[in-house]
ZANU-746048 format. One record per residue (C-alpha): residue number from 1; chain; x, y, z; residue in one letter. Coordinates in steps of 0.2 Angstrom, whole numbers, plus 5000, padded with zeros to 4 digits. Layout:
<site><seq>NUM</seq><mol>A</mol><xx>X</xx><yy>Y</yy><zz>Z</zz><type>a</type></site>
...
This chain:
<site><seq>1</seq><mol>A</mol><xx>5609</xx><yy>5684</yy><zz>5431</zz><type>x</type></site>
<site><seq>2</seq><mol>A</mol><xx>5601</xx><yy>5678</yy><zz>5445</zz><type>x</type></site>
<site><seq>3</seq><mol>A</mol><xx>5594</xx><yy>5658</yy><zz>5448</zz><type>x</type></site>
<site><seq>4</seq><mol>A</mol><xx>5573</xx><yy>5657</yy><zz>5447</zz><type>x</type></site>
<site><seq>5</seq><mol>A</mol><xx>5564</xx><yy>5652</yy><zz>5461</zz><type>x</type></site>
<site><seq>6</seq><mol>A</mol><xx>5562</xx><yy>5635</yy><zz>5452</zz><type>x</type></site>
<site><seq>7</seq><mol>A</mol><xx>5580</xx><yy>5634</yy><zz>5450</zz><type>x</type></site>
<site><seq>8</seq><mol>A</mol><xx>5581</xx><yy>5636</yy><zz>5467</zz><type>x</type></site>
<site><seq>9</seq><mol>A</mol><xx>5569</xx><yy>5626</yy><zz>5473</zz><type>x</type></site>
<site><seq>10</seq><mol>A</mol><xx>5575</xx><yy>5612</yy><zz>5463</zz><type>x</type></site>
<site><seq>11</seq><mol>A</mol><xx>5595</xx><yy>5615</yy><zz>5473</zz><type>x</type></site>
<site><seq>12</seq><mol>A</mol><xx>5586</xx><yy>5614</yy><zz>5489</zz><type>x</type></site>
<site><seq>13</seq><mol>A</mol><xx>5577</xx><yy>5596</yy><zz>5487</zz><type>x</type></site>
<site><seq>14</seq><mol>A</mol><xx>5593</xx><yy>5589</yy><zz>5481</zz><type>x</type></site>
<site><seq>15</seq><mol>A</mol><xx>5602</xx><yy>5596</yy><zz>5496</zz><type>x</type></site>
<site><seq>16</seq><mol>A</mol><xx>5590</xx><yy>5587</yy><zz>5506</zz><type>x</type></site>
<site><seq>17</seq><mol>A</mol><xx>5590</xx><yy>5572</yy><zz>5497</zz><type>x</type></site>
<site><seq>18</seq><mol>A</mol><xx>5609</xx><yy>5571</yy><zz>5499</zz><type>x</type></site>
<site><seq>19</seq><mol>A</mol><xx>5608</xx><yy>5577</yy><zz>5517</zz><type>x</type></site>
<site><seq>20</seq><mol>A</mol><xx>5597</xx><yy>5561</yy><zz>5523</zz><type>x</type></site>
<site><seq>21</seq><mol>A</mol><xx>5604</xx><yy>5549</yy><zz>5512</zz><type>x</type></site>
<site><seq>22</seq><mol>A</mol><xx>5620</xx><yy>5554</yy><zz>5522</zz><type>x</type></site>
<site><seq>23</seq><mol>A</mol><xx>5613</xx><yy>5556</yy><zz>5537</zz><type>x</type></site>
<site><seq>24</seq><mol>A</mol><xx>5604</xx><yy>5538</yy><zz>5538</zz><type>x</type></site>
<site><seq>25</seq><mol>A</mol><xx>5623</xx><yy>5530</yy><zz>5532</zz><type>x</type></site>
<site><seq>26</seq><mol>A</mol><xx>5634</xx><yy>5538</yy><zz>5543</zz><type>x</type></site>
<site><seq>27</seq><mol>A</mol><xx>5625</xx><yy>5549</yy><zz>5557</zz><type>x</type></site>
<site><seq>28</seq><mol>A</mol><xx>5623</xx><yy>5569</yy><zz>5561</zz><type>x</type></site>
<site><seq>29</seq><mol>A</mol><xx>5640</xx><yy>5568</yy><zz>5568</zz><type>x</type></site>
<site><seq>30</seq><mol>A</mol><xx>5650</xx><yy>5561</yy><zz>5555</zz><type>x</type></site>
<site><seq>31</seq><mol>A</mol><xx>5640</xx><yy>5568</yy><zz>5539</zz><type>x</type></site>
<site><seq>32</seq><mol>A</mol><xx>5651</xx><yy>5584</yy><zz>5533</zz><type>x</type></site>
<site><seq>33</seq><mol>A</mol><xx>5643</xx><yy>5597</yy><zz>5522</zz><type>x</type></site>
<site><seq>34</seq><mol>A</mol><xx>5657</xx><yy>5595</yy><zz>5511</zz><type>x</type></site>
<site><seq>35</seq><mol>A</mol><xx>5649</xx><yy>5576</yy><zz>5506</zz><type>x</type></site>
<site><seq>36</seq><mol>A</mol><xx>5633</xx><yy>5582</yy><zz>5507</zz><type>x</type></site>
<site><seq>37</seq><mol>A</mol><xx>5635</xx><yy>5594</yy><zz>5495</zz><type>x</type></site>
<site><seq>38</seq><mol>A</mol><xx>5644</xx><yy>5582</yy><zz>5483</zz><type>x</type></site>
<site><seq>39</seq><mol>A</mol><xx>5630</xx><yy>5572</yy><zz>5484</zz><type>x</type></site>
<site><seq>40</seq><mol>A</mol><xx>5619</xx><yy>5586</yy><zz>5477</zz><type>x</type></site>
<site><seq>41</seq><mol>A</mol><xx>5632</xx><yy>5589</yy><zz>5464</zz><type>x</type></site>
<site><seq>42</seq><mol>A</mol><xx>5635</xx><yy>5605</yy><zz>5471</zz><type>x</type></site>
<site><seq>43</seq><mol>A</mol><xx>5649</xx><yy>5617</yy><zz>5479</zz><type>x</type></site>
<site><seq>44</seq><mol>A</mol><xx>5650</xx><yy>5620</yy><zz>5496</zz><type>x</type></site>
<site><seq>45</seq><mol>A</mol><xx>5651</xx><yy>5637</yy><zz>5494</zz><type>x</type></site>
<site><seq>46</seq><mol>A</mol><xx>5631</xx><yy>5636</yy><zz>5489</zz><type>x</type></site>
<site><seq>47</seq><mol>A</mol><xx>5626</xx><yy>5627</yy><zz>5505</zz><type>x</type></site>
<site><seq>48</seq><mol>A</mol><xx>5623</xx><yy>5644</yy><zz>5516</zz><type>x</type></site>
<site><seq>49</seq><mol>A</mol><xx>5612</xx><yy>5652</yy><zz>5502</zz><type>x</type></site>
<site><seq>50</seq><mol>A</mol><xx>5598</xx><yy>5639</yy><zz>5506</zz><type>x</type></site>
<site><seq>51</seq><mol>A</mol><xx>5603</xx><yy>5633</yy><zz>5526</zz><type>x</type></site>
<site><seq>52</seq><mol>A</mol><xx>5610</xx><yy>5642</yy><zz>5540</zz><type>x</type></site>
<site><seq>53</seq><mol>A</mol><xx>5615</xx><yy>5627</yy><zz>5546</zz><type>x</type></site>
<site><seq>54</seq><mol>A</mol><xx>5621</xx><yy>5609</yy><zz>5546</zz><type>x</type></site>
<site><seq>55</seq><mol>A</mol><xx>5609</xx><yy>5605</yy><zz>5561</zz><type>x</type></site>
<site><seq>56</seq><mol>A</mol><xx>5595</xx><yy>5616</yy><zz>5551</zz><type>x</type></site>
<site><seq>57</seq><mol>A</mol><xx>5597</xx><yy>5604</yy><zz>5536</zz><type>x</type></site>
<site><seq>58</seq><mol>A</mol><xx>5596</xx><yy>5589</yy><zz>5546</zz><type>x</type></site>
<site><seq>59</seq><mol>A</mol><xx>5580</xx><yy>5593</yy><zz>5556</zz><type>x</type></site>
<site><seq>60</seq><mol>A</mol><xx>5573</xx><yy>5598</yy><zz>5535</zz><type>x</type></site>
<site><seq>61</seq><mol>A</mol><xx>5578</xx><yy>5583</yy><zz>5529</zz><type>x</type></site>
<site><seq>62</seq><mol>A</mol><xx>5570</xx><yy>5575</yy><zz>5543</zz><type>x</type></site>
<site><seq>63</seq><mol>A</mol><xx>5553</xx><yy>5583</yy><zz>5538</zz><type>x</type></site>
<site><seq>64</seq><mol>A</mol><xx>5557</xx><yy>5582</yy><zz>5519</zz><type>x</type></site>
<site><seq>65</seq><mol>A</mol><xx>5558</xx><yy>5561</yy><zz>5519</zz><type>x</type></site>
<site><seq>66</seq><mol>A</mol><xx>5544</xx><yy>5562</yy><zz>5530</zz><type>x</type></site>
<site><seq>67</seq><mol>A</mol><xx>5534</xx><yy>5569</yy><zz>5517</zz><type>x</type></site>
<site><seq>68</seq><mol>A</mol><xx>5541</xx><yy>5558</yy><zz>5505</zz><type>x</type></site>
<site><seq>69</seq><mol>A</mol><xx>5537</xx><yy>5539</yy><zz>5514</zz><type>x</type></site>
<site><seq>70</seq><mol>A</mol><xx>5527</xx><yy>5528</yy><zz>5505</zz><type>x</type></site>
<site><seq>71</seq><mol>A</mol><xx>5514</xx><yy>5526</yy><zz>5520</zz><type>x</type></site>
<site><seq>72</seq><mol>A</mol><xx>5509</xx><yy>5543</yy><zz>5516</zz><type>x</type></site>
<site><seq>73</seq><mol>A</mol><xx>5504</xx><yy>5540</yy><zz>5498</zz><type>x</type></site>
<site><seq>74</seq><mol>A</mol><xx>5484</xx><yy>5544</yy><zz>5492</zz><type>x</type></site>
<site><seq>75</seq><mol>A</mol><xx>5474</xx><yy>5527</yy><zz>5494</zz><type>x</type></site>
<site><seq>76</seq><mol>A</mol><xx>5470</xx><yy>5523</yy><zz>5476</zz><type>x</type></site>
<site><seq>77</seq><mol>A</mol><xx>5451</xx><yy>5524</yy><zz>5471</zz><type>x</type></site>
<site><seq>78</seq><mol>A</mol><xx>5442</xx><yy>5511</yy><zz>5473</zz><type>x</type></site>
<site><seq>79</seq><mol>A</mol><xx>5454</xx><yy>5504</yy><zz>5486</zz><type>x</type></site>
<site><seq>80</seq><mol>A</mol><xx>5446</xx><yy>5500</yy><zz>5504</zz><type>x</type></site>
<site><seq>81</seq><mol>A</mol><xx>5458</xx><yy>5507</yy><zz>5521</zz><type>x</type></site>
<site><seq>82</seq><mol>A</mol><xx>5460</xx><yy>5489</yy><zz>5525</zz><type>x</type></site>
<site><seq>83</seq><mol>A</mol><xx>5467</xx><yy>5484</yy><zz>5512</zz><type>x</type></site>
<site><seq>84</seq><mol>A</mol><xx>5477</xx><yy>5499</yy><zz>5506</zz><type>x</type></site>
<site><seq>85</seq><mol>A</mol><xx>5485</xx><yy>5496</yy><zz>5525</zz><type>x</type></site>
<site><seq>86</seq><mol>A</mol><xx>5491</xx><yy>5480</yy><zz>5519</zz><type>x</type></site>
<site><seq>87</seq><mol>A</mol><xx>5499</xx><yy>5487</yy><zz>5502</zz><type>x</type></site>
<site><seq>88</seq><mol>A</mol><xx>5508</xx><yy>5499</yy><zz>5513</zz><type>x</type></site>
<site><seq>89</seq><mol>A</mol><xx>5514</xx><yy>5487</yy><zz>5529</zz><type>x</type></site>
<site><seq>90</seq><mol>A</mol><xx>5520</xx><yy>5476</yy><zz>5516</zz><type>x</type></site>
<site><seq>91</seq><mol>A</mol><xx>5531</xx><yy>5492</yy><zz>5508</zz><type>x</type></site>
<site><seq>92</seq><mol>A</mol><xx>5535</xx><yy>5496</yy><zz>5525</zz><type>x</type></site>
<site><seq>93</seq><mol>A</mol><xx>5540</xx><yy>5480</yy><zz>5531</zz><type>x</type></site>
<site><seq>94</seq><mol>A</mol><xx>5551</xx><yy>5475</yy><zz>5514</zz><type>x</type></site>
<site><seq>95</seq><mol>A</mol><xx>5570</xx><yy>5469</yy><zz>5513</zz><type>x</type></site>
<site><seq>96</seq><mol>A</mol><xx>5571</xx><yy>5483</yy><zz>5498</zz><type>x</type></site>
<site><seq>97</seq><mol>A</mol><xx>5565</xx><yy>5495</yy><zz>5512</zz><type>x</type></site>
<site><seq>98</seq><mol>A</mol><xx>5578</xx><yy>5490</yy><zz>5526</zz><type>x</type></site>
<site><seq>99</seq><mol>A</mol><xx>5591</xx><yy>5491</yy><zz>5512</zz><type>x</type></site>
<site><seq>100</seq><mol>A</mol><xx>5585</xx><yy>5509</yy><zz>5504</zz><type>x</type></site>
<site><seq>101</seq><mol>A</mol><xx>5582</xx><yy>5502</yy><zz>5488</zz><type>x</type></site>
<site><seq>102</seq><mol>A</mol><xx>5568</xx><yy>5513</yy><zz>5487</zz><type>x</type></site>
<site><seq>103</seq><mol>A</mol><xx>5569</xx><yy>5532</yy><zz>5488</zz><type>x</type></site>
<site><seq>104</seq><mol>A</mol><xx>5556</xx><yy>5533</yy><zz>5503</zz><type>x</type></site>
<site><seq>105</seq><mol>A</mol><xx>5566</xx><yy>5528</yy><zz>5518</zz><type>x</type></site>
<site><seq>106</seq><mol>A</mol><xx>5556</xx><yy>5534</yy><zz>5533</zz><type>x</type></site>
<site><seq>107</seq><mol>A</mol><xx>5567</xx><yy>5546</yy><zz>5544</zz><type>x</type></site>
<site><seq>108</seq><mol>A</mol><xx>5560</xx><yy>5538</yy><zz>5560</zz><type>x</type></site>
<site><seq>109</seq><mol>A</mol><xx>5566</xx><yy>5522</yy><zz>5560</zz><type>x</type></site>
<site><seq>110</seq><mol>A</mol><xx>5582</xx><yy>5526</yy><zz>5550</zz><type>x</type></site>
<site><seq>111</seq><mol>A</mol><xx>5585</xx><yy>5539</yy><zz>5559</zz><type>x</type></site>
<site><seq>112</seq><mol>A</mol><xx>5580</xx><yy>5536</yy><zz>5577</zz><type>x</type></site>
<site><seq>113</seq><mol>A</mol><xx>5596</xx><yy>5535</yy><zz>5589</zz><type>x</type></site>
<site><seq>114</seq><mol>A</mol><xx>5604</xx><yy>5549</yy><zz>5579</zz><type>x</type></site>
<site><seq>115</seq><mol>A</mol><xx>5588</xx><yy>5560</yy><zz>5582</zz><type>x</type></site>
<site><seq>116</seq><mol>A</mol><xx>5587</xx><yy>5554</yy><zz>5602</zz><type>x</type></site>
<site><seq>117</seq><mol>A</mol><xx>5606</xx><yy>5565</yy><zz>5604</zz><type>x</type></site>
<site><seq>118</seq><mol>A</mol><xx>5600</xx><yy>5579</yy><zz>5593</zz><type>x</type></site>
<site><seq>119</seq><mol>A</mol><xx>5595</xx><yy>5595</yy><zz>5599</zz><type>x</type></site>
<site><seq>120</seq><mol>A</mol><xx>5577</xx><yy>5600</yy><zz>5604</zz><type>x</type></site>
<site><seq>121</seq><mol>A</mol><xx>5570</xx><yy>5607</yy><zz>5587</zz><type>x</type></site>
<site><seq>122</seq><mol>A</mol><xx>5576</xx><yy>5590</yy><zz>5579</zz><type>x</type></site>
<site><seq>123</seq><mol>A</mol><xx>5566</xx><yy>5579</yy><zz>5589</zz><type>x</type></site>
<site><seq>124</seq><mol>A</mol><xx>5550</xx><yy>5592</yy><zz>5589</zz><type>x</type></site>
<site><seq>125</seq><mol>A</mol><xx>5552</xx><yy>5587</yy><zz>5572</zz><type>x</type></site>
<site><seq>126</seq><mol>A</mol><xx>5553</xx><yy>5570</yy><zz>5574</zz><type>x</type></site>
<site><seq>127</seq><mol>A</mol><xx>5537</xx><yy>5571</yy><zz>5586</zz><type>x</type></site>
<site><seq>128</seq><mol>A</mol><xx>5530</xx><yy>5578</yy><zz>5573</zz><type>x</type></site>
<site><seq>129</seq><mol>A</mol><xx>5533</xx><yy>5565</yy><zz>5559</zz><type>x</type></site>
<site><seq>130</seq><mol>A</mol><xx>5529</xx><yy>5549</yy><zz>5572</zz><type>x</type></site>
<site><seq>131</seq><mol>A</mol><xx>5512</xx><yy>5559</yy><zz>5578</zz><type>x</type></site>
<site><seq>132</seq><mol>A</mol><xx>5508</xx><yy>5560</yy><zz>5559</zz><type>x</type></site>
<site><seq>133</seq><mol>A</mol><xx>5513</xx><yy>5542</yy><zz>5555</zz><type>x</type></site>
<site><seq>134</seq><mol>A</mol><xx>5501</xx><yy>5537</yy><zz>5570</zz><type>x</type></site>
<site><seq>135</seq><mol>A</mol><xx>5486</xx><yy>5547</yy><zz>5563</zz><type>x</type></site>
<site><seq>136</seq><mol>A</mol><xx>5488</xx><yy>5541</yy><zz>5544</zz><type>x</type></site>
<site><seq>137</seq><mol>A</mol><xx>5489</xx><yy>5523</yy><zz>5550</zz><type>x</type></site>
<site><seq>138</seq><mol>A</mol><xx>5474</xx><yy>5525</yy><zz>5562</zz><type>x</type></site>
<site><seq>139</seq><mol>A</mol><xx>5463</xx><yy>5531</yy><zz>5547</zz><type>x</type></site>
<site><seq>140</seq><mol>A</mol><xx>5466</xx><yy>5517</yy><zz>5536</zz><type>x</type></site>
<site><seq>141</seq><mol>A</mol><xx>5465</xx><yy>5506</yy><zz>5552</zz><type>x</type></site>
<site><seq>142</seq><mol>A</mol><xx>5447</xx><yy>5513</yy><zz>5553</zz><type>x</type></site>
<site><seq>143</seq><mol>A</mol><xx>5436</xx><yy>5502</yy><zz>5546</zz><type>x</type></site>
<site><seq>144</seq><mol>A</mol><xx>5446</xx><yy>5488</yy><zz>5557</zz><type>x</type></site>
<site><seq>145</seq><mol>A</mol><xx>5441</xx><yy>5498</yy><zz>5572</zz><type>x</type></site>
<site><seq>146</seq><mol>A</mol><xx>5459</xx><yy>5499</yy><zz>5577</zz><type>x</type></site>
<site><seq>147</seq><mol>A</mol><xx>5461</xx><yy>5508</yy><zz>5595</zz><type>x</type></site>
<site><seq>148</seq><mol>A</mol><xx>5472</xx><yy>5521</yy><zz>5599</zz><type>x</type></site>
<site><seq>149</seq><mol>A</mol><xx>5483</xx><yy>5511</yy><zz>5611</zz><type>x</type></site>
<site><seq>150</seq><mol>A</mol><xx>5483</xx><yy>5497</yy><zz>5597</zz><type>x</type></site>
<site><seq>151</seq><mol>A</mol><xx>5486</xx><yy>5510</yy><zz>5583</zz><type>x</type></site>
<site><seq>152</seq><mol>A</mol><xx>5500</xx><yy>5517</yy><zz>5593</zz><type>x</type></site>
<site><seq>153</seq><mol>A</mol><xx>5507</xx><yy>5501</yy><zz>5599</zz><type>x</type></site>
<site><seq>154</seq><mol>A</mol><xx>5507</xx><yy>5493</yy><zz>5581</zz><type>x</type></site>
<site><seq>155</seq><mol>A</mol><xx>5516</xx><yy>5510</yy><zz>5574</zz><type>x</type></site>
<site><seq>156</seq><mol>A</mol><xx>5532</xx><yy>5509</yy><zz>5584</zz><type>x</type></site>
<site><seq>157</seq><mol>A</mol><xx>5533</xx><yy>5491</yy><zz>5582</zz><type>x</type></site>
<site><seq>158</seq><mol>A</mol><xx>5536</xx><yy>5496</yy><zz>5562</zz><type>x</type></site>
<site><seq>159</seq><mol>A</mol><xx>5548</xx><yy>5507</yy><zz>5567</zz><type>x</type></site>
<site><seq>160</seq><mol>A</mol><xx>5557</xx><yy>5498</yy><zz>5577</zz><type>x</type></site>
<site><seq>161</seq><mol>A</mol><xx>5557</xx><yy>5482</yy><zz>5566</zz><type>x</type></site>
<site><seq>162</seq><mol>A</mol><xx>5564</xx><yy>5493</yy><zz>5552</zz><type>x</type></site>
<site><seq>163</seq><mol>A</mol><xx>5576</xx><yy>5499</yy><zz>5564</zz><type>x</type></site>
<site><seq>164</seq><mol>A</mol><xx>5581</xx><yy>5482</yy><zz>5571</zz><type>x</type></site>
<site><seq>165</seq><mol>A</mol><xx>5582</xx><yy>5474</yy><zz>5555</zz><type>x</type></site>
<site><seq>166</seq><mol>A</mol><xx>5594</xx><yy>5485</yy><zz>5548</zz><type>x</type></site>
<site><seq>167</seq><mol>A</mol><xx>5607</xx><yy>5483</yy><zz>5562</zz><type>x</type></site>
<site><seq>168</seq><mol>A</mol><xx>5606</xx><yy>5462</yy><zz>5560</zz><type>x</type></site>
<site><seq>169</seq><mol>A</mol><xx>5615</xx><yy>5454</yy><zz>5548</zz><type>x</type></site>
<site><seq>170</seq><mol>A</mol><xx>5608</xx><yy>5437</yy><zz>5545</zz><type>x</type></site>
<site><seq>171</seq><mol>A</mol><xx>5594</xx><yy>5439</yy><zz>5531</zz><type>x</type></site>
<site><seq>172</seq><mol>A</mol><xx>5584</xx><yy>5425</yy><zz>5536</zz><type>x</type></site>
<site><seq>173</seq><mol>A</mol><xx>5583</xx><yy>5431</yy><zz>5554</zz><type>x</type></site>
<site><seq>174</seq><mol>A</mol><xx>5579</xx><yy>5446</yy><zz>5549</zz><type>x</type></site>
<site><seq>175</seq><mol>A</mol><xx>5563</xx><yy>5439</yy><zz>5534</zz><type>x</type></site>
<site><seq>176</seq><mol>A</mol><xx>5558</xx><yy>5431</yy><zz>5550</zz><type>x</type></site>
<site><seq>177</seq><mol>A</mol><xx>5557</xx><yy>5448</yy><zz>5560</zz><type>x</type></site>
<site><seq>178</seq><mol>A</mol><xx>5550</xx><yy>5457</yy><zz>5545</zz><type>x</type></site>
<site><seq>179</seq><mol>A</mol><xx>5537</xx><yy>5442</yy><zz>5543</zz><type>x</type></site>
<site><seq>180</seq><mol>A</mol><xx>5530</xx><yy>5440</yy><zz>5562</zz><type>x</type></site>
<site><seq>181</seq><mol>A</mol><xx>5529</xx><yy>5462</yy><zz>5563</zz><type>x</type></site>
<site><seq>182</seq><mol>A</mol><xx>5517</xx><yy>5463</yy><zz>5546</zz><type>x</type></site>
<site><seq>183</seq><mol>A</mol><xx>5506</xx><yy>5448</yy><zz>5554</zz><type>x</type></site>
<site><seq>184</seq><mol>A</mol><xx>5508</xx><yy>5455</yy><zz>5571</zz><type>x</type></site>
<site><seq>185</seq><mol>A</mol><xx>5503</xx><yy>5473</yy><zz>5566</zz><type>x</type></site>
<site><seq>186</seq><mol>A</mol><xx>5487</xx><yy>5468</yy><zz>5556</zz><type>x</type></site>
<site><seq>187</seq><mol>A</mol><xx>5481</xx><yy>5458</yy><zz>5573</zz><type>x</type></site>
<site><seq>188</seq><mol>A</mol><xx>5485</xx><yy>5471</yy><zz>5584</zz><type>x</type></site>
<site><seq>189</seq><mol>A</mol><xx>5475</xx><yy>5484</yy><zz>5569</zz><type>x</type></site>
<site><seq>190</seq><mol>A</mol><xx>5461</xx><yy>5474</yy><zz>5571</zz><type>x</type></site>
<site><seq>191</seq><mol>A</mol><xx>5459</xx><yy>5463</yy><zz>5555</zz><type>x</type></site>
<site><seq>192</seq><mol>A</mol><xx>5466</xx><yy>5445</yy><zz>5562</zz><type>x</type></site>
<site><seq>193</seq><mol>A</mol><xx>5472</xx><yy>5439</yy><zz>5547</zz><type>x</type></site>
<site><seq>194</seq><mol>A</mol><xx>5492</xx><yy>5436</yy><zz>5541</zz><type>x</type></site>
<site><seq>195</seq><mol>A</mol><xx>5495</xx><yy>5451</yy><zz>5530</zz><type>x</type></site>
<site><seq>196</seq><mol>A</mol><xx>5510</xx><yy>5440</yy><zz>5521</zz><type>x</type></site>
<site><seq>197</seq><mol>A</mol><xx>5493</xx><yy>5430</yy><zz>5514</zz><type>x</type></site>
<site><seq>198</seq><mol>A</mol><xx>5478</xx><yy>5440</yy><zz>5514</zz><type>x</type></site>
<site><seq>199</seq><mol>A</mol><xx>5472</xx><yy>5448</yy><zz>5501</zz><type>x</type></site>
């Protein structure tokens, strides 16, 4: 008897799950399908019925976490853009963040000097992501009156913070790292204030 579509569909997420979970550890390289199937509780033998490839699952993955990062959340009702920003720099910008102790990891800054070896389809996809992270930050920067340049700047400084902060290992270097982006990136979004203590 054939597997429903929901069936299916349900296999696929957990593939990807697995997938960048393993990816952000260990790297494109390094990651077998083999572990990545384990990790969906699966056989490998199912792998091929939902990807053609290893590199088609890692530029999926890619776009599934994407889709999954806390910064794209809904702003609650009754929320302003401004502060909503500062709800979702301080998630961004979190200890529990650089250590995935949440399930929203975002691809670009755990993934970002995997993705610049990748082939071309993978880092179209990873343009995609940072051109999307740029626009959903720039519209909750609005009523700041954020530029371009500012919103652009201030979104690749998060990325990298993430990025740099999971490669040091002394925690108060990188609280003060962490720290100095979230104020950094609220000045440079137009609001002026230390979003450690703002409300």
């Amino acid at each position: 008897m054939p597997y429903s579509k929901d069936h299916k569909h349900e296999s696929r997420i957990r593939i990807l799950e697995s997938a960048f979970a393993l990816f952000t550890q260990k790297g494109f390289e390094v990651t077998t399908i083999d572990e990545i199937m384990a990790g969906a509780d699966m056989t490998r033998g199912a792998f091929y019925a939902h990807f053609p490839s290893k590199s088609q699952l890692y530029q999926e993955a890619l776009v599934h976490a994407a889709e999954k990062t806390r910064i794209r959340y809904s702003k609650p009702e009754k929320t302003t853009e401004k502060s909503w920003m500062k709800v979702l720099l301080r998630g961004y910008l979190h200890e529990d963040h650089i250590q995935q102790k949440n399930e929203n990891s975002c691809p670009l800054a755990f993934l970002v000097t995997d993705v610049a070896i990748r082939e071309g389809s993978v880092r179209s996809a990873y343009t995609d992501a940072f051109r999307n992270m740029t626009q959903l930050i720039s519209r909750y920067a609005q009523g700041a009156a954020a530029e371009k340049k500012n919103v652009m700047a201030a979104t690749s400084m998060l990325i990298g913070a993430v990025a740099v902060a999971r490669a040091l290992d002394d925690e108060s270097l990188v609280g003060e790292l962490l720290d100095n982006c979230k104020a950094e990136a609220m000045r440079m979004l137009g609001d002026g204030c230390d979003v450690v203590t703002c409300s």
